[in-house]
C-alpha positions as CSV (number, residue, x, y, z in Angstrom):
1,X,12.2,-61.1,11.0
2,X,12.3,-60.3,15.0
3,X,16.4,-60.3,14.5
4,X,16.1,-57.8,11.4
5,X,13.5,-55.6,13.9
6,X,15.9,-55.8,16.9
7,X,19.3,-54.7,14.6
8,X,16.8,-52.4,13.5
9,X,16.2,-50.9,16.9
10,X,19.9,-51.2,17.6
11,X,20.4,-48.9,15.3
12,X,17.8,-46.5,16.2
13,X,18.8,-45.8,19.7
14,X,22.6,-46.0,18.6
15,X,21.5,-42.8,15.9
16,X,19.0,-41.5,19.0
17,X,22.5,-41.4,21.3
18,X,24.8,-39.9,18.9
19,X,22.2,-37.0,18.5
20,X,21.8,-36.4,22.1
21,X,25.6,-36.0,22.6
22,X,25.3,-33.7,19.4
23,X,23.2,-31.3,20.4
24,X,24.0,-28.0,19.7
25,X,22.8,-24.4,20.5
26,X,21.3,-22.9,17.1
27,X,22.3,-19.4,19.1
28,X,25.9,-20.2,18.6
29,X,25.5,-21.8,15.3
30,X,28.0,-20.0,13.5
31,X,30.1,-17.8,16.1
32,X,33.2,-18.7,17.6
33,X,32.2,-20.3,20.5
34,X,32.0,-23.8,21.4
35,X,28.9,-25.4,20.8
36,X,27.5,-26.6,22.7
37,X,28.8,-25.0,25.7
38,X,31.4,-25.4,28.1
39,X,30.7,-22.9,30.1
40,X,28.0,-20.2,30.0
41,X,28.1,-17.7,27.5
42,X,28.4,-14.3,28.5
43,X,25.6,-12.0,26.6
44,X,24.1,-8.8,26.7
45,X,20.7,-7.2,25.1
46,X,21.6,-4.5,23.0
47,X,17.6,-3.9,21.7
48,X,14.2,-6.1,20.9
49,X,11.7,-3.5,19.8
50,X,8.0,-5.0,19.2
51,X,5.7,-4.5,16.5
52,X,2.4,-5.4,15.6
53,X,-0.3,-6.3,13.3
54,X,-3.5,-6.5,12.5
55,X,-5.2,-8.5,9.9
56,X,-8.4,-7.5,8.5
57,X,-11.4,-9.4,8.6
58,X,-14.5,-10.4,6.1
59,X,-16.8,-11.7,8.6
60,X,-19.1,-12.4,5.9
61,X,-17.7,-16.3,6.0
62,X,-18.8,-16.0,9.7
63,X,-22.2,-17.0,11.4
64,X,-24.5,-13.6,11.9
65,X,-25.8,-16.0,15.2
66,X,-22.6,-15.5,17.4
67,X,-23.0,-15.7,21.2
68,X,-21.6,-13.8,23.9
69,X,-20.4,-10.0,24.1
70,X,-19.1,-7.9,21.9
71,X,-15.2,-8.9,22.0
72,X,-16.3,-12.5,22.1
73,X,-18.5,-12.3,18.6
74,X,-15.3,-10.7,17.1
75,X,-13.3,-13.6,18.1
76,X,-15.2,-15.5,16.7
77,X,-16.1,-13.8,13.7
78,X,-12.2,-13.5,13.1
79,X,-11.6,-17.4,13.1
80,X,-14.0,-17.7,10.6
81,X,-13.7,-14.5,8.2
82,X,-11.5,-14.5,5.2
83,X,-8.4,-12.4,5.0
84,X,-8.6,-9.2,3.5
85,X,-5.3,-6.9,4.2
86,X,-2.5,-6.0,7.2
87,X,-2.6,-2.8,9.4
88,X,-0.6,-1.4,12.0
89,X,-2.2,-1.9,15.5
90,X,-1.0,0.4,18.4
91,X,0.5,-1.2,21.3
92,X,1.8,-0.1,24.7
93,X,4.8,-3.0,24.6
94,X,7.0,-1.1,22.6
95,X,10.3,-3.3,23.6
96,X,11.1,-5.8,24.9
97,X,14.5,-4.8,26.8
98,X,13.5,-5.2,30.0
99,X,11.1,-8.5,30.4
100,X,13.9,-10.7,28.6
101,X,16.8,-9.1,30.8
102,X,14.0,-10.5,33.9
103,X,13.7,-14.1,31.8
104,X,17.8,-14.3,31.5
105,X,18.5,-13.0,34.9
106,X,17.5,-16.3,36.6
107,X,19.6,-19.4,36.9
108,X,16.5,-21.7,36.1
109,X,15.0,-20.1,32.4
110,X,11.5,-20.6,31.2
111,X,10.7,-22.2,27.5
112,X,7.7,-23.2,26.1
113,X,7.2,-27.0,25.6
114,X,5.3,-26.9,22.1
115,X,4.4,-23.7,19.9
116,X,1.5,-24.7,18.4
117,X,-1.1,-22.7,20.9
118,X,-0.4,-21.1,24.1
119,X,-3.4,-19.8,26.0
120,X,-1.7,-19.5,29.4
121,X,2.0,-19.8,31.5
122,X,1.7,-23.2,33.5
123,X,3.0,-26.5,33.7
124,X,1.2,-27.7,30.6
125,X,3.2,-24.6,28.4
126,X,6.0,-23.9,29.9
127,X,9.4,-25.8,31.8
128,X,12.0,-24.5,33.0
129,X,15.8,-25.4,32.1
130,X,19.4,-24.3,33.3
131,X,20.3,-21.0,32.1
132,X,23.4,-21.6,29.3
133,X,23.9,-17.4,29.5
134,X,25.2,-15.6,31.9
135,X,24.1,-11.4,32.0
136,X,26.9,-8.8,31.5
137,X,26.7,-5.0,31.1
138,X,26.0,-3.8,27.8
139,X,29.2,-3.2,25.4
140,X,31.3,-5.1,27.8
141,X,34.7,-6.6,26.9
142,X,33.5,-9.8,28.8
143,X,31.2,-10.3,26.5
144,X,30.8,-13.2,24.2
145,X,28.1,-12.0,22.2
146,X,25.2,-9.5,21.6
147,X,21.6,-10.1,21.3
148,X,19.3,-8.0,19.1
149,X,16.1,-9.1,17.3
150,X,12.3,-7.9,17.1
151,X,9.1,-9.3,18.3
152,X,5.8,-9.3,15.8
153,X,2.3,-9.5,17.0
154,X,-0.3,-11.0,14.8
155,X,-3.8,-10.4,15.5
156,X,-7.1,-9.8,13.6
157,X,-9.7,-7.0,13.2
158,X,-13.3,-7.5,12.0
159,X,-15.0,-4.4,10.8
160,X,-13.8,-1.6,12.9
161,X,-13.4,-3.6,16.2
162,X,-10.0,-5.0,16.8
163,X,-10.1,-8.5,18.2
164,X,-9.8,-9.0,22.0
165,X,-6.8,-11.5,21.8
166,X,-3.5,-11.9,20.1
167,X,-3.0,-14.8,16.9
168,X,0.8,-15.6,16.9
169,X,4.0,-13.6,18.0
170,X,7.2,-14.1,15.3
171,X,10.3,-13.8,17.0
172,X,13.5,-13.0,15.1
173,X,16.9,-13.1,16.9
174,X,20.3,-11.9,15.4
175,X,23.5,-12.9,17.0
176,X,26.7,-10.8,16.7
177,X,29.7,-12.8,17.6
178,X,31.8,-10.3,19.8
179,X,35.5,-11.9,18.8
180,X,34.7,-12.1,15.5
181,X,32.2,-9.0,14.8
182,X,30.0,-11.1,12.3
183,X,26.8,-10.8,12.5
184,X,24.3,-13.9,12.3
185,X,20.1,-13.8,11.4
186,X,18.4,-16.9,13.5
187,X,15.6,-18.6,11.7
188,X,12.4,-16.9,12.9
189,X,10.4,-18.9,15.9
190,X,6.4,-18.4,15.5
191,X,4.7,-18.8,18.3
192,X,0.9,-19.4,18.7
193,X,0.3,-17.2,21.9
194,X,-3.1,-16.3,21.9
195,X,-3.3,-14.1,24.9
196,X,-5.4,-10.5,25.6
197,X,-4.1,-8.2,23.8
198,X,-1.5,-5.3,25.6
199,X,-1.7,-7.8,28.9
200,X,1.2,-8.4,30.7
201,X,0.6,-11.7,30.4
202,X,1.2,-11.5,27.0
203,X,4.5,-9.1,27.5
204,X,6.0,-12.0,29.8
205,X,4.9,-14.7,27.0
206,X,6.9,-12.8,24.3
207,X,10.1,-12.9,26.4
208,X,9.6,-16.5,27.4
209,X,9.4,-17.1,23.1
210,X,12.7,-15.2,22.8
211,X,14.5,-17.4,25.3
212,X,12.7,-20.3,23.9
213,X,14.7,-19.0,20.4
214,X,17.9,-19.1,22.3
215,X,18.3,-22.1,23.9
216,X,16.3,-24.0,20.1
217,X,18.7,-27.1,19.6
218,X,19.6,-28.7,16.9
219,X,21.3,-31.9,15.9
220,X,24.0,-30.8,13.6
């Protein structure tokens, strides 16, 4: 038995090496390029523009005792209401351009460590790796390829108040391979940021989940 457990194990690690050497970008999944990497990949943003939504509430699964003020009860009332439609909810981040060209611009990039709930940008959330892109001008020859996508919002409304934070942001990247022109849809990355809504906060936490999409691995 303890030789069967230790070939066992043998073969574990063996597997657990030969996917660490594997490891490949699931950005460049597809394109032309080498992946992973042997140098760093030369990208531009053409657009991310943000959307969001609302989903509306029944509060009636929710206590009528809830403490605390006004945005706090709806909160609360949210988490524990049923699910009754989607609406449009105005926003003032509108794209996302600019905070992910700040993300990319650095040589040390910020992802998050899990995606299950983000309440906040520290050491517990987020690390920092080496940046794999390099920035260049928008349409330029140099470039390897472009970056487009959108950003969703999901948050909740109870009655006529809107809650005061965010639920989840979906990200959705599409890479177009410049050599080759094709064009290829990333899997979407769903993030639970739950952050005040509008914040800036939040705005930086969106562009930390599209990098965070960019540099996903996977093993094959």
């Amino acid at each position: 038995m303890t030789r069967r457990v230790g070939f066992t194990g043998a073969l574990l690690a063996a597997a657990l090496g030969v996917g660490c050497i594997t490891l490949k970008f699931e950005a460049l999944k597809g394109t032309s390029l080498p992946n992973p990497p042997v140098v760093p990949v030369k990208i531009y943003i053409r657009e991310f523009p943000v959307d969001s939504k609302a989903a509306v509430i029944d509060p009636r699964a929710a206590p009528s005792s809830a403490q605390g003020g006004e945005q706090y009860m709806t909160n609360d009332m949210a988490r524990q209401g049923q699910e009754l439609t989607l609406i449009s909810r105005p926003s003032r981040i509108e794209d996302l351009s600019g905070a992910i060209l700040r993300e990319l611009g650095k040589d040390r990039v910020r992802i998050f460590t899990q995606l299950a709930r983000i309440d906040g940008l520290n050491e517990e959330t987020v690390r920092e790796i080496g940046n794999p892109f390099v920035l260049v001008p928008a349409e330029s020859e140099d470039a390897d390829l472009e970056i487009s996508g959108t950003a969703l919002i999901n948050s909740q409304r109870v009655r006529k108040e809107f809650s005061q934070d965010t639920q989840s942001v979906e990200i959705q990247v599409e890479v177009r391979d410049i050599r080759t022109g094709k064009v290829i849809e990333k899997s979407p990355l769903i993030a639970g940021i739950v952050m005040t809504f509008n914040s800036r906060e939040l705005e930086e936490a969106i562009a930390i989940a599209v990098v965070s999409s960019l540099t996903r691995k996977l093993l094959f």
